[in-house]
C-alpha positions as a Markdown table, in Angstrom:
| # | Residue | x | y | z |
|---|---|---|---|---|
| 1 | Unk | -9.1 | 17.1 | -9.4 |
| 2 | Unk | -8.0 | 20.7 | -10.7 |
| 3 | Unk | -10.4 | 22.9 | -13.3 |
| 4 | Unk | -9.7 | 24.4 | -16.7 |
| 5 | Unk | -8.2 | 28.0 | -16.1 |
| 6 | Unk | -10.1 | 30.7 | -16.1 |
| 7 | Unk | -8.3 | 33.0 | -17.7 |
| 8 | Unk | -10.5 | 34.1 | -20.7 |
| 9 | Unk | -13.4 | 32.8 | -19.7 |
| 10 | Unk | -15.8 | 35.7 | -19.0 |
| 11 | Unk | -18.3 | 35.7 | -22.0 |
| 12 | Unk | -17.2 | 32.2 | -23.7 |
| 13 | Unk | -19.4 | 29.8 | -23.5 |
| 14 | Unk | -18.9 | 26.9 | -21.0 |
| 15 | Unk | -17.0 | 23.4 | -21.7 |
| 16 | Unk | -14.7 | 25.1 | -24.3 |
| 17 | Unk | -11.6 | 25.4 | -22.5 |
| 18 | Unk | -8.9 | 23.3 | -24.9 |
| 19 | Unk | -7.2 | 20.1 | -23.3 |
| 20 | Unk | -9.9 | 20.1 | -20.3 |
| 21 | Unk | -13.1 | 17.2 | -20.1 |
| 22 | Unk | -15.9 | 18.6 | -19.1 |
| 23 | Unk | -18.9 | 16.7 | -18.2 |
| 24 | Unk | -21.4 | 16.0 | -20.4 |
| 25 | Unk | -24.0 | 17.5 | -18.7 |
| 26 | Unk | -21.6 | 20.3 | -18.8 |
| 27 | Unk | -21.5 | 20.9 | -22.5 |
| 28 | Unk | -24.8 | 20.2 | -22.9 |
| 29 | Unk | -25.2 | 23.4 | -20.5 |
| 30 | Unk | -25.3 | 26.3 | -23.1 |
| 31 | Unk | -24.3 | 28.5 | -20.6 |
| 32 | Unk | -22.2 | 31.7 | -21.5 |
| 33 | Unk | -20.2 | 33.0 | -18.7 |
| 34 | Unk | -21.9 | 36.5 | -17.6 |
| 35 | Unk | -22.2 | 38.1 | -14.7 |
| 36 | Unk | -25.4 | 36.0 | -14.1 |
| 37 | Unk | -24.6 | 32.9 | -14.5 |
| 38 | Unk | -20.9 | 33.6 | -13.2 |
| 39 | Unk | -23.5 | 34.0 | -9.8 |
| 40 | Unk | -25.9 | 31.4 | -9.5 |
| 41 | Unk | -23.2 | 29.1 | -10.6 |
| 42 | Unk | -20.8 | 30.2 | -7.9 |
| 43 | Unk | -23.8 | 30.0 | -5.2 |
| 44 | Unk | -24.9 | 26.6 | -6.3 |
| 45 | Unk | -23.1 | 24.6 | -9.3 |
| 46 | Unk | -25.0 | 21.6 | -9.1 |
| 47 | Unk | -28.4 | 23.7 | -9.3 |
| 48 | Unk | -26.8 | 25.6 | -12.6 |
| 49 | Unk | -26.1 | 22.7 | -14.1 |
| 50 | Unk | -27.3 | 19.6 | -12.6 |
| 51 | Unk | -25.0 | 16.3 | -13.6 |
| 52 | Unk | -22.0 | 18.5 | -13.2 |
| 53 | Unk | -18.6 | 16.6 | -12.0 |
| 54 | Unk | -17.6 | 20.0 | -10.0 |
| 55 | Unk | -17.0 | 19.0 | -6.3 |
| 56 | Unk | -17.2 | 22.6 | -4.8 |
| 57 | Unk | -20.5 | 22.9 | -3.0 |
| 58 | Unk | -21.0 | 26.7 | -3.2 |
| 59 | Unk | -20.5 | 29.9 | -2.0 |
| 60 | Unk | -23.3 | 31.9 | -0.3 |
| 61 | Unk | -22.3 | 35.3 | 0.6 |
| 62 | Unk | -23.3 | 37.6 | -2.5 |
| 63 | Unk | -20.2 | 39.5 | -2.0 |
| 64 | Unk | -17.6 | 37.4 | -1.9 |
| 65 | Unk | -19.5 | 35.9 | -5.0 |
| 66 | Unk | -18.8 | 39.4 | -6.7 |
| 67 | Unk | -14.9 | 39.7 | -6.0 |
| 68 | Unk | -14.6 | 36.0 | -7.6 |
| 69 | Unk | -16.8 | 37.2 | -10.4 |
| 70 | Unk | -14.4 | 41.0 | -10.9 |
| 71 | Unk | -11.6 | 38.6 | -10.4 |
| 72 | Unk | -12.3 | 36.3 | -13.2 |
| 73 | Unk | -13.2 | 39.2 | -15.9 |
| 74 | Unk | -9.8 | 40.8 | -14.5 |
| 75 | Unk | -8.5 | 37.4 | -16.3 |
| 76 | Unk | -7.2 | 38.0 | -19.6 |
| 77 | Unk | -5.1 | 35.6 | -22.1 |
């Protein structure tokens, strides 16, 4: 199963991507996509927001964590 696109993301709030179902745990998140929660999301989804569908188990190394995060602001509509 493929994600929403990321592209516009940074600073929306999450489960508002058109066209894409998001769990409801998901919507019921009120998370805005920030730096921070860009970061403990990336390290452990299923912590963030426990109930998500998201499959990926996490990514551990606080750098690599960063690139994804300037990567996803570099993402503009």
């Amino acid at each position: 199963m493929i994600g929403p696109s990321l592209t516009g993301i940074y600073g929306e709030k999450a489960g508002e991507v058109e066209g894409f179902r998001f769990s409801p745990a998901m919507l019921k998140s009120g998370l805005v996509w920030d730096d921070a929660t860009l970061d403990a999301y990336l390290e452990n989804p299923r912590k963030v927001v426990p109930g998500t569908r998201m499959s990926y188990a996490g990514m551990k190394n606080p750098e690599m964590r960063k690139e994804v995060i300037a990567y996803i602001k570099s993402l503009t509509s």
